[in-house]
NUZAGU-141468 format. One record per residue (C-alpha): x, y, z. Coordinates in steps of 0.05 Angstrom, whole numbers, padded with zeros to 5 digits, always signed. Layout:
% residues N
XYZ ...
END
This chain:
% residues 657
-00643+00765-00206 -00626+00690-00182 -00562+00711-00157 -00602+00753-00109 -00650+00700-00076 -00598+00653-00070 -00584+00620-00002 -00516+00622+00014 -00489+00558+00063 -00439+00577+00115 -00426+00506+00152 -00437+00446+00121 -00446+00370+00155 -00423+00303+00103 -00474+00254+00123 -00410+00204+00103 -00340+00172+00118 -00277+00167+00090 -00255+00188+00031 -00317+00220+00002 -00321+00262+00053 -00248+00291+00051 -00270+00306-00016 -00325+00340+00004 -00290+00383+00048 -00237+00399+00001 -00288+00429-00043 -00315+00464+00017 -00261+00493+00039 -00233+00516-00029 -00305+00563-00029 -00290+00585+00050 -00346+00540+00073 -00340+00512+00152 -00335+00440+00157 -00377+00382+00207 -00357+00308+00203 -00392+00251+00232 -00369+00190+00269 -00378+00122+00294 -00331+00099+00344 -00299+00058+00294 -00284+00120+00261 -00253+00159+00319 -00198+00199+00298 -00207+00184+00225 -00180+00227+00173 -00247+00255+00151 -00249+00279+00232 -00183+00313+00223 -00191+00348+00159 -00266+00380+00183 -00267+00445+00224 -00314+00403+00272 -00343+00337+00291 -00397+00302+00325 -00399+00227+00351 -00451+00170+00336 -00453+00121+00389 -00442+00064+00373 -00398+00020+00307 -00441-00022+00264 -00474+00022+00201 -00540+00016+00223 -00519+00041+00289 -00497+00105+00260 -00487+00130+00190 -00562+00104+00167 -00595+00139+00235 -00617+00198+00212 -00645+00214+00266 -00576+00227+00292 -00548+00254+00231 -00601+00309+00229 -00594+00331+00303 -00516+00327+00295 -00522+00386+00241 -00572+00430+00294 -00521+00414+00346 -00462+00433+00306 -00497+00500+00273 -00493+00469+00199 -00544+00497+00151 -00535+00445+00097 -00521+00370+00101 -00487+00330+00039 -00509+00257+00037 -00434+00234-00001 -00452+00163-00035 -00478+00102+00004 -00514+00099+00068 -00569+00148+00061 -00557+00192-00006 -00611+00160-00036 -00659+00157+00018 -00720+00200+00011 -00745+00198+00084 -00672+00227+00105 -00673+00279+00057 -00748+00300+00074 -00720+00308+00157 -00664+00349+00131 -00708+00405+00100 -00758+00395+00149 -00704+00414+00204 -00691+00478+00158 -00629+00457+00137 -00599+00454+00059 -00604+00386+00029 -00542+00380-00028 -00587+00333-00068 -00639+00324-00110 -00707+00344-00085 -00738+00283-00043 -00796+00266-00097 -00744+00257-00152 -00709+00209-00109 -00767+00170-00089 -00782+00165-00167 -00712+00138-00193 -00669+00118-00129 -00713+00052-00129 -00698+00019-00179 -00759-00017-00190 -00796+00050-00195 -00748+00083-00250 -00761+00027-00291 -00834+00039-00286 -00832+00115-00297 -00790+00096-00357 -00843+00040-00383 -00800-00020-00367 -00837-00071-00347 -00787-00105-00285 -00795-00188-00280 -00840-00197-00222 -00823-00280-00221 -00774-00325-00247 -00779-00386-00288 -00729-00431-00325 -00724-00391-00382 -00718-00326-00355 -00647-00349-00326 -00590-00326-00316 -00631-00257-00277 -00598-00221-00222 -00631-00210-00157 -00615-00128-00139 -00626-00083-00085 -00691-00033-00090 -00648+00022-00063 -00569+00036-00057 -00508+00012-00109 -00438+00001-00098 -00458-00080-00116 -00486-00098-00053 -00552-00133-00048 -00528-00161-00117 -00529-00245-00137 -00532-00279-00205 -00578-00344-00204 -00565-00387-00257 -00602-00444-00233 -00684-00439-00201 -00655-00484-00146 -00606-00432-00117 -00667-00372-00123 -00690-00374-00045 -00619-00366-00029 -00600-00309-00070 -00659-00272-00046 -00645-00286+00022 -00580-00265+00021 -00576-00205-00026 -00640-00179+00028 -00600-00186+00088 -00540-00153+00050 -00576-00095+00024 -00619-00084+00094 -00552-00081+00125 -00514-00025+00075 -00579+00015+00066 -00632-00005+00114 -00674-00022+00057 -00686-00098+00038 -00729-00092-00022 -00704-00134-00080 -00721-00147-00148 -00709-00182-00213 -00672-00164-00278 -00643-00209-00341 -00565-00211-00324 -00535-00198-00392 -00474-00230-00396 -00409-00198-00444 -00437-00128-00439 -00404-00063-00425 -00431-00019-00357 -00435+00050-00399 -00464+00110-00359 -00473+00182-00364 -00473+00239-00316 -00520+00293-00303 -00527+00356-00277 -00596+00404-00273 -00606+00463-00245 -00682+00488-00216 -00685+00532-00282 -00693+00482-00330 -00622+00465-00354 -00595+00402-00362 -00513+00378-00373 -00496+00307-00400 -00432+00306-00391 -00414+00249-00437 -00398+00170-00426 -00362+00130-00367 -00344+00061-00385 -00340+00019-00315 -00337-00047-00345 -00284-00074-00304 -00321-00098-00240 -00331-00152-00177 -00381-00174-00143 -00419-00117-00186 -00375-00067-00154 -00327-00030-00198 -00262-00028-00203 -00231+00007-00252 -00272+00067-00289 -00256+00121-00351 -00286+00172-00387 -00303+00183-00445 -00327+00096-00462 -00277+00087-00510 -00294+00057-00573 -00378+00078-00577 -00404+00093-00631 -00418+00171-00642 -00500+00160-00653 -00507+00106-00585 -00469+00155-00547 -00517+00205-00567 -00570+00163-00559 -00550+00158-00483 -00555+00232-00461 -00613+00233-00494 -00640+00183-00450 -00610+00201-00392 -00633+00271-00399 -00706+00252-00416 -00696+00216-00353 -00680+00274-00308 -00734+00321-00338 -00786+00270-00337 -00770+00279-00250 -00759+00356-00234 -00693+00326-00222 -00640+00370-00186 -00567+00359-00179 -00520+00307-00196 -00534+00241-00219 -00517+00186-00258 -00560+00142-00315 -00528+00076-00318 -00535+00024-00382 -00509-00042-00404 -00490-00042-00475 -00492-00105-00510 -00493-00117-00583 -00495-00046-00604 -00560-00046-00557 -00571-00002-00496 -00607-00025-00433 -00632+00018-00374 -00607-00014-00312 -00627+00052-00266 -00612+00116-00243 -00554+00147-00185 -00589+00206-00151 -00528+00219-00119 -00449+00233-00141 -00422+00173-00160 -00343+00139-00130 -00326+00152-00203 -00342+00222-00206 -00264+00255-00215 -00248+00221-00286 -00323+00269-00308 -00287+00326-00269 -00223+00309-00306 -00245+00314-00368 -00290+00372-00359 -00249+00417-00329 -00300+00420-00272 -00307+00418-00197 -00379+00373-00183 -00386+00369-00112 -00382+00456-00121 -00433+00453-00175 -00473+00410-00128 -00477+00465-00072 -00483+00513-00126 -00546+00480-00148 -00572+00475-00077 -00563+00543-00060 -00604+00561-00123 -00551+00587-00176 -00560+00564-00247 -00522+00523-00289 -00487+00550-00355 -00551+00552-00406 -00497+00544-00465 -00475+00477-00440 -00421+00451-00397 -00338+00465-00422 -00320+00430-00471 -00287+00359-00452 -00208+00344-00468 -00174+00283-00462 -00182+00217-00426 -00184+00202-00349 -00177+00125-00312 -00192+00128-00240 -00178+00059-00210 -00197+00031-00140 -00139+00014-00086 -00175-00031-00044 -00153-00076+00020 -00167-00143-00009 -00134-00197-00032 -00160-00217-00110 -00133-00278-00106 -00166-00298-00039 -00244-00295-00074 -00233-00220-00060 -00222-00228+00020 -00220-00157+00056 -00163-00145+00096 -00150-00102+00161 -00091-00075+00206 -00049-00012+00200 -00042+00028+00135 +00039+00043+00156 +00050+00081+00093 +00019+00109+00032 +00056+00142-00019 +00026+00167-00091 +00077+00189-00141 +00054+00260-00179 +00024+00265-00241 -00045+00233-00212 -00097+00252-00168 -00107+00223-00102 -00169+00214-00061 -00165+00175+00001 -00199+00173+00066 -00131+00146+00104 -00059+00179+00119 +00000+00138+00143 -00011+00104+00210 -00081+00092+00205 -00128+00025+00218 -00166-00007+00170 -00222-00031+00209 -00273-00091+00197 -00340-00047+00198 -00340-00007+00128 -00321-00015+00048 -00249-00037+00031 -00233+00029-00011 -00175+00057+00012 -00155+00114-00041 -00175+00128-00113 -00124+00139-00164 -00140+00183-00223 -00090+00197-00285 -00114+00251-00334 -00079+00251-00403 -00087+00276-00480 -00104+00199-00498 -00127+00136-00464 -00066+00107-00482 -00026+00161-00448 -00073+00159-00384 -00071+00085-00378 +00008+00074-00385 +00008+00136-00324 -00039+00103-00283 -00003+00042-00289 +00062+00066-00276 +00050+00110-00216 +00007+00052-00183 +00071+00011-00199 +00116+00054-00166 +00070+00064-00103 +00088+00055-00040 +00038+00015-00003 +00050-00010+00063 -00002-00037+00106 -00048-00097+00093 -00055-00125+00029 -00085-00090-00028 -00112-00102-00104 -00048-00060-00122 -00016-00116-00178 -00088-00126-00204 -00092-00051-00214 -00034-00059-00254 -00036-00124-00289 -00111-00105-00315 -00091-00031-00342 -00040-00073-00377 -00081-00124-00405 -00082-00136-00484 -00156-00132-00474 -00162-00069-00433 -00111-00038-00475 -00147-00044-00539 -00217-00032-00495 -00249-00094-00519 -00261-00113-00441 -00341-00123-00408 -00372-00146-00345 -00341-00213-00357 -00265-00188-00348 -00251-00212-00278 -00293-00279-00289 -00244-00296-00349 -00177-00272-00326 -00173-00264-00254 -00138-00325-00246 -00082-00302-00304 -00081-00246-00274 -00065-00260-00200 -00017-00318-00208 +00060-00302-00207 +00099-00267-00270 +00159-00273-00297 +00178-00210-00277 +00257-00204-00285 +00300-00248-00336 +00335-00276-00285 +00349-00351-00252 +00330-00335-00193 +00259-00321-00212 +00214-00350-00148 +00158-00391-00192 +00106-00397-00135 +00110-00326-00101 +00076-00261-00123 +00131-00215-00101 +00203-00183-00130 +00248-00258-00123 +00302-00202-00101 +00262-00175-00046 +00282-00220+00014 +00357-00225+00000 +00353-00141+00006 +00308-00142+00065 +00363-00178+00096 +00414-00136+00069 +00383-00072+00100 +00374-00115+00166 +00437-00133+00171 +00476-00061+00160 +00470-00034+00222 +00511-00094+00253 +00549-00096+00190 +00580-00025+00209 +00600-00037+00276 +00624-00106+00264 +00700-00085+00235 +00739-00116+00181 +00753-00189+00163 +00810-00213+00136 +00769-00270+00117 +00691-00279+00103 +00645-00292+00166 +00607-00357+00172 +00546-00341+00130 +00481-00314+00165 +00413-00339+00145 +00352-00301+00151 +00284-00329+00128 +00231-00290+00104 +00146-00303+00081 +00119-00262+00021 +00051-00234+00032 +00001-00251+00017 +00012-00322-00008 +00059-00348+00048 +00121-00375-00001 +00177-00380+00052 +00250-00360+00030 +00320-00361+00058 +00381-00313+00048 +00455-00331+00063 +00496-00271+00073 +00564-00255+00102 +00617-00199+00126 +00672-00191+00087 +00731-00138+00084 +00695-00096+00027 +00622-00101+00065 +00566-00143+00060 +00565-00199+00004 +00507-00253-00012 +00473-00306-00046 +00409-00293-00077 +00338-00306-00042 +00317-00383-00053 +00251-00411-00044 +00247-00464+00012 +00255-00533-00019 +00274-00503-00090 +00346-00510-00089 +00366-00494-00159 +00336-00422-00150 +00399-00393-00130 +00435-00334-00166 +00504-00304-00137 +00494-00241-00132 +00538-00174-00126 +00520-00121-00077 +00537-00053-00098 +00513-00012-00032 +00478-00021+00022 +00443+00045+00063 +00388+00056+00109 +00322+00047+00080 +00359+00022+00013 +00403-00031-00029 +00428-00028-00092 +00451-00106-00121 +00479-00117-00188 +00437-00174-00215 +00458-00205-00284 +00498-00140-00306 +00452-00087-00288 +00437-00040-00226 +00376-00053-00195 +00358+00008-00132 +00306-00036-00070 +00276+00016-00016 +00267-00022+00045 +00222-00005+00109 +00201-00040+00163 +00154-00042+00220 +00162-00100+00264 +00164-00158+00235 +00133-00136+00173 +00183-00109+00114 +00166-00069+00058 +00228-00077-00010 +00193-00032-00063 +00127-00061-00088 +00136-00137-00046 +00115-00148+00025 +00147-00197+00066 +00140-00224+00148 +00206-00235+00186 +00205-00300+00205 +00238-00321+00276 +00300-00363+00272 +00260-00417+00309 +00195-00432+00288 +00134-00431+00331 +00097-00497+00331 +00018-00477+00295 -00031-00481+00331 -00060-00551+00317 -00141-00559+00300 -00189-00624+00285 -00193-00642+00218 -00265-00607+00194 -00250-00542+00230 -00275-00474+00192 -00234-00418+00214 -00253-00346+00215 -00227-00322+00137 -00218-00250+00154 -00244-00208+00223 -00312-00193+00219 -00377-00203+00255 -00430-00260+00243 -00489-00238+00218 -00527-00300+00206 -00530-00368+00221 -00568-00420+00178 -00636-00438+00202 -00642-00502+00256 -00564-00503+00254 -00537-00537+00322 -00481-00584+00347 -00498-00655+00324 -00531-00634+00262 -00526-00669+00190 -00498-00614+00145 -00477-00630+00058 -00415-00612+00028 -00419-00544+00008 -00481-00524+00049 -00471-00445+00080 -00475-00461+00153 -00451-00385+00169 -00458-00320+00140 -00394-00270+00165 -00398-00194+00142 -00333-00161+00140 -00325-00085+00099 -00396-00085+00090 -00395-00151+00043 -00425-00218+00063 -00382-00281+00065 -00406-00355+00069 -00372-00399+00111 -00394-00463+00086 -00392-00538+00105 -00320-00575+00083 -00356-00643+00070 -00417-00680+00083 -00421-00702+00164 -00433-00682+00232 -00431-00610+00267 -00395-00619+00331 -00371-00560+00348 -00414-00485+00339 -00374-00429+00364 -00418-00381+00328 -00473-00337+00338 -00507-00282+00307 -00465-00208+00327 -00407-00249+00357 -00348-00211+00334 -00287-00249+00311 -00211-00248+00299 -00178-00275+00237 -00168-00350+00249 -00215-00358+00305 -00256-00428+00311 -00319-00415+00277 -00341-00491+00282 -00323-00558+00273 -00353-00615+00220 -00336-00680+00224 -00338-00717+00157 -00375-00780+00147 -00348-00848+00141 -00350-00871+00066 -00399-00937+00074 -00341-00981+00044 -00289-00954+00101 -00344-00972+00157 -00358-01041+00129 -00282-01053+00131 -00272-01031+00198 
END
């Protein structure tokens, strides 16, 4: 009988970017459904464009401009003939207004109906339909609380106030931020627990009155409230709380007519559970669920939209353990900085799934989130899953700006991650441990201040040096030696190679760091071929894939800059300058700020927004602003002159002059 009134959807428009909408249409093309993508102009030619059967353009670059109109969005499905839109995650997939204009334009929302939204995707109202009372002020004892967005996720609109005197701040900025990613500045007030676990569960209902929990996520591992690192099932809950949460999370959905996917989200702390809200929308973390389940979400999602039930017996039965972790462009130990330029290469081993908005040759650009691909490993255990995921980010080949790669790795590895005994708090106690240089290889050569392989330049310049090598002839004696000088990225340690020509080939002395002369090793070279070098270091056969565009050199997991033979002189800037941290556009500047003003150590003077995350630029010392190159939209360039602040005199110093 339902089978016969159900609607079926022929073309189908992703309100989205990126990778959740390749996903989309992966899913939609598997069930022979046409395909519409939407763009900004930052987004021309982006892989979501190339993978859809069709696209339309939204004037225009900034979010606001484009992917939350919709307006735009609506009339770009009537102009494409789509008769269903999915919302992805972000921008407007929890907006009821948007999803209200799609059905009123006759078209299919993929979503839960518009009511349901408005009751759980603010936050402030779940907690009322659930009979949680939300702070409505702060005082001193209420601290530490976080200030939150009404609407959206992915941690923006997010700040922890531990002290009443930084309050008007956080609200000020986690409004701005959260107007910006969803158009929607309402903010309110929750305790922050510290040392819990983010445990949520996902849902599915159909229109007849079934429900699926299907289990636990743990997504502990986060920054900036944004996560990074999420599995399923939460390892080490016990059987009755887990319980305990799908029963809450499906009294949730039943107590809204809820339809669709969606996700109840908790904070467990002390064997306690703790609403934080409700995802009426798929979640980034949805394919360690599908992983486990066997199942296909984003189909279930259009299933549920064209009016098909669910299974009444219950969704398959789970098996296994699936990690999904984040590859982001950002630099962890840089306070997290996004980075941009061209994505050159990006290479997953099997034995994981890959979702990614990006293929080789493509920009990372300054206007949306740093997610570049997520990894997913799928195994009988968590141990099994984690050592994969680990391994295969290892071995991946990532060229392009720098990523959260080694963090990826270092925190799968982690004693406390291992033995899932990890919360909120991870990043806050080990990031530091965990982005500083390791000991990597037993070897004297080992570079102590640089991130990368200590083996790395001295086959870069190995590789570099084989073409001449071959055309060069025999010696009867070795060549002068040949120095070539390299930078690892991202933390700038310079290092220098000696090589030579001899009758047998190339031969070398290991990589040094600049000014640490007894880091030397003598090392054999075993073969040298395009794209590769194989050195014999300490007895055994180590295999370097090399590649490099420009100036910029890739030797397995370690990227390096070619440095000219003859330095450049730096540019040269007044003491006091603040340079731009990362390309981005300013979005505020603080109130009565002007050239000549008195400004305190520490004081934000400039707000820059860069991947859809807010940065303070902030005063270097207490003085004088002399210089404002600033202002609200200006876009800028890594580097540029933001302003200028000259310190003050210390009163001793003046009285001696």
């Amino acid at each position: 009988m339902r089978d016969n009134v159900m609607p079926t959807i022929s073309t189908l428009l992703v309100a989205n970017r990126g990778e959740i909408a390749c996903r989309i249409f992966r899913t939609c093309h598997e069930l022979g459904i046409r395909t519409v993508a939407v763009h900004s102009d930052a987004d021309d030619n982006a892989l979501h464009t190339r993978v859809a059967g069709a696209a339309v353009r939204l004037p225009g670059a900034a979010p606001a401009e484009t992917y939350l109109r919709g307006d735009l969005l609506v009339k770009a499905a009537l102009d494409a003939g789509a008769d269903a839109v999915h919302p992805g995650y972000g921008f407007l997939s929890e907006n009821a207004d948007f999803a209200r204009a799609v059905i009123d334009a006759g078209l299919t929302w993929i979503g839960p109906p518009p009511e349901a939204i408005e009751a759980m995707a603010s936050k402030t109202r779940a907690k009322e339909l659930l009979g949680i009372a939300p702070l409505t002020s702060v005082t001193a004892g209420d601290l530490p609380v976080l200030v939150k967005a009404a609407a959206g996720g992915g941690g923006r609109g997010m700040r922890v106030v531990r002290e009443l005197a930084e309050l008007d701040g956080a609200l000020a900025d986690a409004r701005a931020e959260a107007w910006s990613a969803f158009g929607d500045g309402e903010v309110f007030f929750e305790p922050y627990i510290e040392g819990g676990r983010h445990i949520e569960v996902q849902v599915l209902a159909d229109a007849y009155g079934t429900v699926w929990a299907l289990g636990t996520r743990d997504c502990s591992l986060q920054r900036r409230h944004q996560k990074v690192i999420e599995e399923a099932p939460a390892p080490g809950l016990a059987p009755e709380l887990a319980a305990a949460l799908e029963e809450m999370a499906e009294r949730a959905v039943r107590a809204t007519g809820y339809r669709g996917a969606g996700t109840v989200e908790f904070l467990v702390a002390d064997g306690q559970a703790h609403f934080l809200e409700m995802n009426t929308r798929l979640q980034v973390e949805h394919p360690v669920t599908e992983a486990v389940f066997g199942i296909d979400l984003v189909a279930l999602q259009i299933r549920i939209a064209e009016g098909g039930p669910l299974d009444g017996d219950g969704p398959p039965r789970a098996h296994g353990h699936a990690v999904e972790a984040r590859l982001c462009a950002e630099d962890p130990a840089a306070d997290w900085a996004p980075q941009t330029g061209t994505l050159h290469r990006l290479a997953v081993p099997g034995a994981v799934r890959l979702d990614t908005g990006y293929a080789d040759g493509d920009l990372i650009g300054v206007h949306y989130d740093a997610l570049l691909a997520k990894a997913v490993a799928h195994a009988p255990t968590r141990a099994e899953a984690v050592r994969r995921l680990a391994g295969v980010l290892e071995r991946a080949a990532v060229h392009g700006p720098v990523t959260n790669r080694d963090l990826l790795v270092r925190s799968l590895r982690h004693p406390e991650f291992a033995e899932a005994r990890m919360d909120t708090g991870f990043y806050g106690r080990h990031l530091d441990a965990l982005t500083e240089p390791a000991p990597d290889l037993p070897s004297r050569s080992r570079l102590r201040s640089s991130r990368g392989d200590p083996h790395a330049p001295l086959a870069a310049a190995l590789a570099d040096a084989h073409g001449r090598s071959r055309f060069g002839g025999f010696r009867n004696v070795p060549s002068q030696p040949q120095t070539k000088r390299y930078r690892t990225e991202p933390d700038g340690t310079e290092h220098e190679v000696r090589y030579w020509h001899t009758r047998d080939g190339l031969a070398a002395e290991g990589a040094h760091v600049v000014d640490v002369v007894d880091a030397v090793d003598v090392v054999h070279v075993v073969r040298v071929e395009a794209g590769a070098v194989v050195l014999e270091i300490g007895g055994v056969r180590r295999r370097f894939d090399v590649a490099r565009y420009g100036d910029q050199v890739y030797v397995n997991a370690t990227a390096l800059t070619a440095l000219p033979r003859f330095p450049e002189p730096a540019a040269q800037y007044a003491p006091g300058s603040l340079l731009a941290p990362m390309p981005g556009t300013i979005v505020r500047v603080a109130e009565g700020l002007a050239e000549g003003a008195r400004v305190a150590a520490g004081q934000p003077l400039l707000w820059l927004e860069a991947m859809k995350m807010e940065h303070r630029i902030t005063a270097p010392a207490s003085g004088t602003l002399t210089a404002l190159h600033a202002a609200p939209g200006h876009q800028v360039e890594v580097g540029a002159l933001l302003a200028v602040v000259q310190a003050a005199v210390p009163e001793e110093e003046s009285e001696e002059s």
